[in-house]
C-alpha positions in Angstrom: -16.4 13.0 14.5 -14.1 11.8 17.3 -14.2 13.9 20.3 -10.3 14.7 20.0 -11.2 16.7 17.0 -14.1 18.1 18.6 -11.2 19.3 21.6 -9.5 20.7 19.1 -12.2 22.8 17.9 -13.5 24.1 21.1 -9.7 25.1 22.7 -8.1 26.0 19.4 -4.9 23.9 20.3 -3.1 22.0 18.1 -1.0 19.1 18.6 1.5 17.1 16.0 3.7 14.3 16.0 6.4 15.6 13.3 9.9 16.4 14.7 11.4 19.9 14.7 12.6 18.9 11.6 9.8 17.3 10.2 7.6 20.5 11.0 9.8 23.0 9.9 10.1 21.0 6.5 6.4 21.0 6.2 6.0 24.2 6.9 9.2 25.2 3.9 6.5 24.3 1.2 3.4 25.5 2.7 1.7 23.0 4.7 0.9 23.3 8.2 0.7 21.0 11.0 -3.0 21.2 12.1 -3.2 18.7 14.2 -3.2 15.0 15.3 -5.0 12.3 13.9 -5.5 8.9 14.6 -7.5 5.2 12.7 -8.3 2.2 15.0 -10.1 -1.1 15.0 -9.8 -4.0 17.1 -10.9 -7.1 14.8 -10.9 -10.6 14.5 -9.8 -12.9 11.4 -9.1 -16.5 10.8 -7.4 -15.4 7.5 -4.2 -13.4 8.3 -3.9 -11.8 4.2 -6.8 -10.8 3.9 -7.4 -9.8 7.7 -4.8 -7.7 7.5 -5.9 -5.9 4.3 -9.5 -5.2 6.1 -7.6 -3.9 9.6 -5.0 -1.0 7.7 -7.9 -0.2 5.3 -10.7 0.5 8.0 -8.1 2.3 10.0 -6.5 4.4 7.0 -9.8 5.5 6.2 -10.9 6.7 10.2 -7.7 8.2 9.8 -9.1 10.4 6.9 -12.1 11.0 8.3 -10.6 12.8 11.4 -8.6 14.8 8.8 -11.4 15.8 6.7 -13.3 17.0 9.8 -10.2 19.1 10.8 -9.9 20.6 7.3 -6.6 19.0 6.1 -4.9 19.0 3.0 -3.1 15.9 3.7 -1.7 14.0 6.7 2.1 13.1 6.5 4.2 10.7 8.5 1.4 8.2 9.0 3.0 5.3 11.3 1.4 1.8 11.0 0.9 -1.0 13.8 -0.5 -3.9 14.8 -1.1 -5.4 18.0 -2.1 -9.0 18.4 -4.2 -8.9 21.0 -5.5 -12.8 21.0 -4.8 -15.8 18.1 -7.5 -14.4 16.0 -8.1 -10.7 17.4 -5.7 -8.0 16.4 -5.8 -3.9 17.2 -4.4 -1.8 14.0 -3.3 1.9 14.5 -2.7 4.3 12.1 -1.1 7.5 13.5 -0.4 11.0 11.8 -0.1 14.7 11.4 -2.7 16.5 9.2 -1.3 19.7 7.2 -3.3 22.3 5.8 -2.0 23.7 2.5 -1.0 27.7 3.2 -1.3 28.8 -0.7 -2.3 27.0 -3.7 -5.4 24.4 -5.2 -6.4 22.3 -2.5 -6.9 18.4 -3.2 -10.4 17.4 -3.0 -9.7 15.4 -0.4 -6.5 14.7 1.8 -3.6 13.0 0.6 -2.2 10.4 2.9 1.8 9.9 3.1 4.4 8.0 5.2 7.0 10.1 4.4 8.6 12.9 6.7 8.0 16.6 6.6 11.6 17.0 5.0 11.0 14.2 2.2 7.4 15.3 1.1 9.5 19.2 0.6 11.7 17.2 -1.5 9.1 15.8 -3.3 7.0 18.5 -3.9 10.0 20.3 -4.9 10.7 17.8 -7.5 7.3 17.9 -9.3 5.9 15.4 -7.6 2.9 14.9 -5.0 1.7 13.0 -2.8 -2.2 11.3 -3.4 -2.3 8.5 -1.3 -0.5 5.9 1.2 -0.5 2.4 -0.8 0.1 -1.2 1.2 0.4 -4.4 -0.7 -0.1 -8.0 1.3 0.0 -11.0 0.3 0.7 -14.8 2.3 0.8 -18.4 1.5 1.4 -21.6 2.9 3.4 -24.7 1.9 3.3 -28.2 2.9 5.7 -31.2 2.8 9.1 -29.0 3.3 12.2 -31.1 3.4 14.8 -29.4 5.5 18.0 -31.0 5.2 21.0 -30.7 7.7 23.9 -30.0 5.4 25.6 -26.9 6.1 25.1 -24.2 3.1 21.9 -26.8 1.6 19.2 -24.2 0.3 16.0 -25.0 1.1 14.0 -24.9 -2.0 10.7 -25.1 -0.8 10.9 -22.6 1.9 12.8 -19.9 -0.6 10.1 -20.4 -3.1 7.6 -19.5 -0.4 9.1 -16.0 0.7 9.7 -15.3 -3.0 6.3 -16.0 -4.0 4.8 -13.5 -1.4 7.2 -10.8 -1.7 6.5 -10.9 -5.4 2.9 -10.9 -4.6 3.2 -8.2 -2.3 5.3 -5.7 -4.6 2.8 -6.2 -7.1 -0.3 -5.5 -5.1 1.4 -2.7 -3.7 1.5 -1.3 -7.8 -1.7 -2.6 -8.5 -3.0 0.3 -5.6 -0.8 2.9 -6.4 -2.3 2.5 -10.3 -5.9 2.3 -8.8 -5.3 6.1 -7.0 -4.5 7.3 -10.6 -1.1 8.1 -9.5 1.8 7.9 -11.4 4.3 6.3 -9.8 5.3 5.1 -6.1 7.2 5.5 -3.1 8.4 1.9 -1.7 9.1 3.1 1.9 9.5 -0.4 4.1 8.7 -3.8 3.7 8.0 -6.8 5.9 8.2 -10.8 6.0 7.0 -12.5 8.9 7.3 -16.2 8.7 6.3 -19.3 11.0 6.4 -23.2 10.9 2.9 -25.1 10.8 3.6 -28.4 12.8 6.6 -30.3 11.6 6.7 -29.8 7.7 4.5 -26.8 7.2 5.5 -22.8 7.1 3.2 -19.8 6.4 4.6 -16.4 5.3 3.2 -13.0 4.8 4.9 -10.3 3.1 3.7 -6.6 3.1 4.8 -3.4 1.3 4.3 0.0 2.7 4.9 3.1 0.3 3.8 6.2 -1.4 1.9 6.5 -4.2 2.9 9.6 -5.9 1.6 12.2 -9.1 3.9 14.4 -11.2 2.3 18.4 -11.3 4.9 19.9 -13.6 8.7 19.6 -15.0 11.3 19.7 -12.6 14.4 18.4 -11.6 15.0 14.6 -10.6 14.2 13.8 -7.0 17.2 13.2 -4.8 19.1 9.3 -4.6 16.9 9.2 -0.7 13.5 9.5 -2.9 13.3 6.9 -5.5 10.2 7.5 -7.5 8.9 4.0 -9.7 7.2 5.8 -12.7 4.4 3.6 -13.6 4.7 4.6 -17.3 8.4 3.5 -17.6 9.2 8.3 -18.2 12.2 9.5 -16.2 11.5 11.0 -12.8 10.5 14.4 -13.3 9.1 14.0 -17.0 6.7 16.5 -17.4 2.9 14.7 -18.0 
């Protein structure tokens, strides 16, 4: 148990990161901020893909373990980084606030979202629920790019690259929303970072951050800001 949950314990304080908004939100459906909790590691890779799968999914899952010890229901707002601390050496952080349901069945074990206080009300008021924050990574490198300098040219080498991953990524990022038993998912941000290997090489890593979410009943269709991607093809708010 880290010793910030053990401080919490002893003094009976409570600290979140939610807004005002973001708290009161939570608290409109029942769950209260209990506290703040954080995942860390500091490792080192020579593959970035699959380096980065191990760094978010050792730190997602401290992350739970801090909120299991404080007696969540679920942790909202979770905030991803990375820090490159050397070539090879990089420090993930995953950052939240655990909730504790006020009424109602609780999950056996805490759900895990990105999304704000106010947008997990919505979703909750919708029929849906969280179960689980879902990332999907994926990279690749090319060789032998020809670049050419007239104006307007596309580059076909290069667009095939960032396609390819972000394709790659998206459907990763299903493939882990379909492995929580959810059914459907939140796509909340993605990313593309790109860089040239010598004169005529590039990498590129794509990754897809999201939500994956389950329906608990019938109700009406979340709102335009909350796009739900039903993995059995049902309209949003379909009853099971």
């Amino acid at each position: 148990m880290h010793p910030r949950v053990g401080r919490y314990t002893a003094s009976g304080l409570r600290t979140s990161l939610l807004s005002v908004p973001g708290a009161v939100g939570a608290e409109a459906v029942g769950l209260r901020p209990i506290g703040e909790v954080m995942g860390c590691v500091v490792s080192r890779h020579e593959d970035v893909t699959s380096g980065l799968r191990r760094g978010y999914a050792t730190a997602l899952d401290r992350l739970r373990a801090e909120a299991t010890a404080l007696g969540a229901d679920g942790v909202l707002a979770i905030a991803c980084t990375v820090t490159r601390v050397s070539a090879a050496v990089h420090e993930f952080v995953v950052l939240g606030t655990a909730v504790r349901a006020l009424r109602g069945v609780r999950p056996p074990r805490p759900f895990t979202t990105g999304l704000s206080g106010p947008d997990v009300a919505k979703l909750l008021l919708a029929g849906w629920v969280p179960v689980t924050l879902a990332i999907g990574i994926d990279g690749a490198t090319a060789f032998d790019i020809a670049m050419t300098d007239r104006p307007g040219a596309e580059a076909a080498v290069p667009t095939e690259l960032v396609t390819r991953v972000r394709a790659a990524a998206r459907a990763e990022f299903l493939s882990a929303v379909r492995e929580s038993g959810a059914d459907g998912g939140l796509v909340t941000s993605t990313t593309l970072r790109a860089w040239a290997l010598g004169h005529t090489g590039a990498t590129a890593v794509s990754s897809v951050f999201g939500t994956a979410v389950a329906r608990f009943g019938a109700g009406p269709a979340p709102t335009v800001s909350l796009p739900v991607l039903p993995l059995d093809g049902n309209p949003p708010g379909a009853g099971r």
